[in-house]
N, C-alpha and C positions, 0 to 999 in steps of 0.2 A: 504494500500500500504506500508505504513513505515512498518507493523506490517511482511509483506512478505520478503523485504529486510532484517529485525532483524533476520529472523528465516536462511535467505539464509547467514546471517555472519557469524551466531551461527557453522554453515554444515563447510561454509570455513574453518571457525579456527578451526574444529574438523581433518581435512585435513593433515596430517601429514606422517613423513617417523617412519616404527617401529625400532624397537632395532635390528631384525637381517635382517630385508627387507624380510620379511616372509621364509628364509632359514629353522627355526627349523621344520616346518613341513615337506621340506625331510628329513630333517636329521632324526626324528623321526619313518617315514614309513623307511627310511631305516632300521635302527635301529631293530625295529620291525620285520622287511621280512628276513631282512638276516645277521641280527647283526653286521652291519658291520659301522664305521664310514665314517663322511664325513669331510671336509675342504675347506671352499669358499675362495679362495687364492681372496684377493683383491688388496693386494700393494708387497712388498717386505719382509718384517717380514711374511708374509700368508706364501710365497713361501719356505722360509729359513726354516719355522717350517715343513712344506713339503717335503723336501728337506733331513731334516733330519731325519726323521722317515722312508723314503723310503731306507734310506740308513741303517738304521738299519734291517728294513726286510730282502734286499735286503744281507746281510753279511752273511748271513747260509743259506742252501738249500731250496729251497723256496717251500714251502708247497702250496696246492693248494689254503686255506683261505689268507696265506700269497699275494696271486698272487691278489685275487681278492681284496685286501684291498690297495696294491699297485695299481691296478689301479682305483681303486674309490677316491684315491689321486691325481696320477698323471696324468691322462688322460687328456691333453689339452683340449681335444675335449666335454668331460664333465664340465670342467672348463668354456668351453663360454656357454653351457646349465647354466650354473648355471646364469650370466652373464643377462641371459633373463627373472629370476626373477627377478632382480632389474629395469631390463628397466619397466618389465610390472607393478611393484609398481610405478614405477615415475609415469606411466601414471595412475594411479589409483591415488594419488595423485594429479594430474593435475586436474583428473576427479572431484575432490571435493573442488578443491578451486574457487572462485569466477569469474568472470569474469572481466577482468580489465573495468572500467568506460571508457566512450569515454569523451573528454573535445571539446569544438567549442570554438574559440575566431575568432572574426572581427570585424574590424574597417570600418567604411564607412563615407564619409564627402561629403555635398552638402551645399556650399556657406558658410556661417561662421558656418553651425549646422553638428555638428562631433556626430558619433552614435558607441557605441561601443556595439557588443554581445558576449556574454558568454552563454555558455550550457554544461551541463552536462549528457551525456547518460549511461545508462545499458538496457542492454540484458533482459527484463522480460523473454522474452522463454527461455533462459538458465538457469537460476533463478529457473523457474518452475520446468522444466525436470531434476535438478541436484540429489533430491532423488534419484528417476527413476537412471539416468546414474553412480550415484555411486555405486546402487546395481546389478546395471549390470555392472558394471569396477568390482567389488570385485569378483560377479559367475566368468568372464574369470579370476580373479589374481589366484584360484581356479585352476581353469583348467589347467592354466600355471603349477602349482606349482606341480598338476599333471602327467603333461606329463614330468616335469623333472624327477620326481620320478620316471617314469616308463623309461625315457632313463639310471637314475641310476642303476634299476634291471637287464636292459636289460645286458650294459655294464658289470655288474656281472656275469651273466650265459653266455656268450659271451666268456670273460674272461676263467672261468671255462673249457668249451667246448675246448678251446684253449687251456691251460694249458693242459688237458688231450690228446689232438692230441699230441702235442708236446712231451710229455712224451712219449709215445708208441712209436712216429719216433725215439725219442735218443735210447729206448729201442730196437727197431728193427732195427739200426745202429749195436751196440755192440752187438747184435747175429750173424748178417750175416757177420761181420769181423771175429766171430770164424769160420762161414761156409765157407769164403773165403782160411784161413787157414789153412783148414783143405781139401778142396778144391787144394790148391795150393800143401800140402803134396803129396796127393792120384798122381797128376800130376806130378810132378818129379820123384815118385817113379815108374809111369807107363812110365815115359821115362827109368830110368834106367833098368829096366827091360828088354823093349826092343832090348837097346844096346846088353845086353847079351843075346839075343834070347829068354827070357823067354815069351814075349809078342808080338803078332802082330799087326799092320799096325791098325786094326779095334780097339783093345780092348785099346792102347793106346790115341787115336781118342776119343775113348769115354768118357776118364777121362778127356783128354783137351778139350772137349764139357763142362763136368758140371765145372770146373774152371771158361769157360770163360763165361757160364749163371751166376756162385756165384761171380765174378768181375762186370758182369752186375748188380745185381740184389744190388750186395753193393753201387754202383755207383748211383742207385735208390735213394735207402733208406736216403744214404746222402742226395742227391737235396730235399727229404723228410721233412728232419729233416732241414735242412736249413729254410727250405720255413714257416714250421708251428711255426721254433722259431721264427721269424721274423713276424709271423703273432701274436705270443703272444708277443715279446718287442714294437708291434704297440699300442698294450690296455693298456700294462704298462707305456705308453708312457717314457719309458728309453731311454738314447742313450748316445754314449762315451763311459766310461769304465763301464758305468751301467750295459750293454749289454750281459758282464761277467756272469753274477747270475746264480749261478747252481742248474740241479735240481735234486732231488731225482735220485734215480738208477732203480728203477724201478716203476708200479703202483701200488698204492693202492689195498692189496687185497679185493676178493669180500663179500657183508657182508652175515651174517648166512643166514639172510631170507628177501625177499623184502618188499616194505611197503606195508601194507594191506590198502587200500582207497574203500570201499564200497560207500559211496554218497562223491565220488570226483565232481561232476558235481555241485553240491551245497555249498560245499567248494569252487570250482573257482569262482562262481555268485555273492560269499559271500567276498571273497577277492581281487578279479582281477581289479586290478587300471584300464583298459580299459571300463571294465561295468561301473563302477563310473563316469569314464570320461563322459561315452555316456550320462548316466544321468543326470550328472550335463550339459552338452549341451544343452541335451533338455529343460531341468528346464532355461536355459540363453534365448535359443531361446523363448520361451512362456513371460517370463520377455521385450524382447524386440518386441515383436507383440503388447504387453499392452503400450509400448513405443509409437510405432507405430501409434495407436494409440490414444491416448492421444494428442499426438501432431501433427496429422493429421493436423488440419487447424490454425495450431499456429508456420508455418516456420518462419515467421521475426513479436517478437513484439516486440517493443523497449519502454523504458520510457526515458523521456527527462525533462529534470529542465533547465531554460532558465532566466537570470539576464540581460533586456537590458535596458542601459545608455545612455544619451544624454545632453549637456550642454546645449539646450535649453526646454528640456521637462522632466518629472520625472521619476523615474526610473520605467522600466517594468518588473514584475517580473510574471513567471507563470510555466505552465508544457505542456508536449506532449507525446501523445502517437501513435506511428507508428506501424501499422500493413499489414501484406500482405493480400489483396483480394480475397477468395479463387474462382474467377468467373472462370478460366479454370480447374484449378488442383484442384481436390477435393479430393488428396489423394487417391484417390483409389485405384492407381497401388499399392501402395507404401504398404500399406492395404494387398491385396494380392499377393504382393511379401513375405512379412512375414507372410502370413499363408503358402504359399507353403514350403517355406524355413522350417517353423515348423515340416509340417510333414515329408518333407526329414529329418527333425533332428531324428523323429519319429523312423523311418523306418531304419536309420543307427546304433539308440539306441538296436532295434530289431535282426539288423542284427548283431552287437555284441555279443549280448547276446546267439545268435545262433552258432555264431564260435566260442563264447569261449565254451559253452557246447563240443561240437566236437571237436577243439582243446585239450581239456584237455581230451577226450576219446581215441585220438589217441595218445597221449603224453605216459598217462597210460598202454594203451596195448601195444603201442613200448617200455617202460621201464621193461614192465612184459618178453617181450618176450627176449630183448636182456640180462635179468638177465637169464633167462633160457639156453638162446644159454651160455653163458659165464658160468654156472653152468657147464652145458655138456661137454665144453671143460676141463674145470677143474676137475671133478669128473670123464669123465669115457674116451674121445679120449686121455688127456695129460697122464695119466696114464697107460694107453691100450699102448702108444707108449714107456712108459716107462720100462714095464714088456719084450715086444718085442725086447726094448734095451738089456736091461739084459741080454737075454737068448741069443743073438747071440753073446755075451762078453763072455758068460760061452762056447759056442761052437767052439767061435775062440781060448778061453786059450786051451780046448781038443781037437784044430788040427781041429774041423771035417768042419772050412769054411775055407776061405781065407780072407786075409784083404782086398782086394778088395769086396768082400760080406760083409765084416762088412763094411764098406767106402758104398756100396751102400744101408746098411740097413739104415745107418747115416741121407743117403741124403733124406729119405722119412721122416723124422724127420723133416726136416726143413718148410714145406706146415704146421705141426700139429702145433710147437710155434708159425709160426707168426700168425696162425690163432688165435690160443690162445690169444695173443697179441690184436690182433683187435677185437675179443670179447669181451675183460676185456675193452679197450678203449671205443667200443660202448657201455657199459653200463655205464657207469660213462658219457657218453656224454649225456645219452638218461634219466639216472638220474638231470641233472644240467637242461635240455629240461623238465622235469615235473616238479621239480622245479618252472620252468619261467613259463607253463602255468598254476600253482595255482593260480599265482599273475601280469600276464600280458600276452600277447602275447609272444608265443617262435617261435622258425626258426623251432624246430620238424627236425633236418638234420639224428636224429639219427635213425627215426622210419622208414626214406626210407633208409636202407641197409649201410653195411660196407662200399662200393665204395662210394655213395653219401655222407656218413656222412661225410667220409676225405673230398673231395672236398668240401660241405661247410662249412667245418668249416676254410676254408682258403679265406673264401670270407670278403669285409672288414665292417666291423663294423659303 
């Protein structure tokens, strides 16, 4: 019995908080996945050093890595994920220190003979089971430390995905104010025109039609651009004059050739923090069936040390041991409640591993196809519209249109940019979307279509 108690003090005073409260291991998978650092803001001096490196990002045009490195800083809402490492170390912690001793004292007196007891209890079943529940408080600290790293990747490509909507609405802003302007030309010219008879009733109508679509369609693109920079200052978590930060003038062009990924499906299986997770789940859940158990018929044992005193009889001294009766509860439920629970652990481990396969196949082919659509626009409709520019520039300098045919050859121009536009956006969306399903779960917004991609990537985080 002593020799039990020595070895359960030895456990307790191994019990302790580490030097970063297990941080360095996201920091490190960040690190690793996406190069990016991190910052566990704990007091005042965390924040300030935060505080100022943000603002140094934040001072020149913010690049895309810039954006997501700002928010891997300042994002509140990552700040209390971090937050629930340390909870879940306190209690890991908890889980291996001791159990506080219980103490009895009373007095009792009958006629001149005074009786006083003392006792001393501990928890043998805690005692017991505290290997066991430190190695299963350490698989969840695991887990925990897990799933923050994957709320950090997430946040990353989140980020990214946002940054890049964002950019293409500023960009698709400053296009359709030159189309509105040019729009607004064509329109007063076909009033004056008018005035002197040169124009009828129909053909001026019709210039004041496309003004008032290209004042619509500007009117758009702002509420656009509004909405997705506001939905990128939410991940940067900026606000004040932060809000300011400007970005690039246009996007990123597209690169020579896409990535070639032949056994992508075994590179996700191999890196994706989800599959891990799932595993290490299971591996907790089997660790706590063995719990299960073990301690099946050992709910309440207790040891007792007892010192009783009396000024007319010698002192008592001895031990007790309390235990629960297993005559109705024999455990059993309890038994196969954690084997059920196991193979749901099973069967969710499975089903992971199943959606990340597919996941990451439809990541791939959405990113192959949207570099192809954005190639096409780029190589051979933005060009095609560009030569057709040309030639009705060289036909109106020799007289042979009118500027109303050149103003209407103009306007066909405006459906190829912005499509262009959302080409080039959908693949840098649908890139930052394969990205996240190498290495966790992605949203995929970019592989269902141009319309869906914008809408979610305005959804919140």
């Amino acid at each position: 019995m002593l020799a039990l108690v020595a070895s359960a003090v030895v456990l307790g005073g191994c019990a302790s908080f580490g030097a970063d409260g297990g941080f360095s291991a996201v920091e490190r998978t960040t690190k690793e996945r996406i190069g990016k650092d991190l910052h566990w803001a704990r007091g005042d001096a965390d924040l300030d050093t935060i505080a100022k490196r943000v603002a140094e990002l934040l001072a020149k045009p913010l690049t895309v890595d810039d954006a997501v490195q700002v928010a891997l800083l300042n994002n509140r809402g990552l700040q209390a994920d971090f937050q629930e490492i340390g909870i879940t170390e306190a209690e890991v912690v908890q889980a291996g220190r001791l159990p506080n001793p219980g103490f009895s004292f009373g007095r009792s007196s009958r006629g001149d003979e005074r009786e006083i007891e003392r006792g001393v209890h501990f928890n043998l079943a805690r005692l017991v089971a505290m290997p066991l529940i430190g190695r299963m408080e350490a698989r969840r600290f695991e887990q925990v430390k897990g799933r923050v790293a994957m709320n950090v990747l997430s946040l990353a490509a989140d980020t990214r995905k946002a940054y890049f909507t964002a950019l293409a609405a500023e960009e698709t802003v400053r296009y359709m104010r030159q189309v509105k302007q040019a729009a607004d030309a064509s329109a007063e010219l076909a009033r004056r025109m008018e005035q002197v008879g040169n124009f009828n009733k129909l053909q001026r109508a019709r210039e004041q039609s496309f003004y008032a679509n290209a004042a619509l369609q500007l009117a758009r693109a702002e509420q656009a651009q509004r909405s997705t920079r506001e939905r990128l200052v939410r991940l940067l978590g900026v606000w004040g004059t932060q809000t300011a930060f400007a970005l690039p003038e246009r996007l990123p062009d597209l690169p020579p050739s896409p990535l070639d990924l032949p056994d992508v499906e075994q590179v996700a299986l191999t890196q994706r923090l989800d599959v891990q997770g799932a595993k290490q789940a299971a591996e907790q859940t089997a660790s706590n069936l063995g719990l299960t158990k073990t301690t099946r018929f050992v709910n309440v044992l207790e040891l007792g040390v007892m010192r009783n005193s009396s000024n007319e009889e010698p002192t008592q001294r001895g031990w007790e041991i309390a235990f629960e009766l297993p005559l109705f509860d024999w455990g059993g439920a309890r038994v196969a409640r954690a084997e059920a629970v196991y193979m749901q652990t099973l069967h969710r481990a499975a089903e992971t591993a199943i959606n990340a396969r597919s996941e990451v196949r439809e990541a791939y082919t959405g990113y192959r196809s949207a570099y192809d659509i954005a190639r096409h626009h780029r190589d051979e409709v933005v060009p095609l519209n560009q030569r057709i520019a040309e030639e009705n520039v060289l036909r109106y300098n020799g007289m042979l249109i009118g500027v109303f045919e050149l103003l209407a050859d103009a306007r066909t121009q405006i459906a190829s940019v912005n499509a262009s536009i959302e080409a080039l956006r959908d693949f840098w969306i649908a890139q930052a979307d394969l990205d996240m399903a190498l290495i966790g779960k992605p949203s995929l917004a970019a592989a269902a279509g141009p319309a869906m991609a914008a809408e979610a990537a305005g959804a919140g985080h």
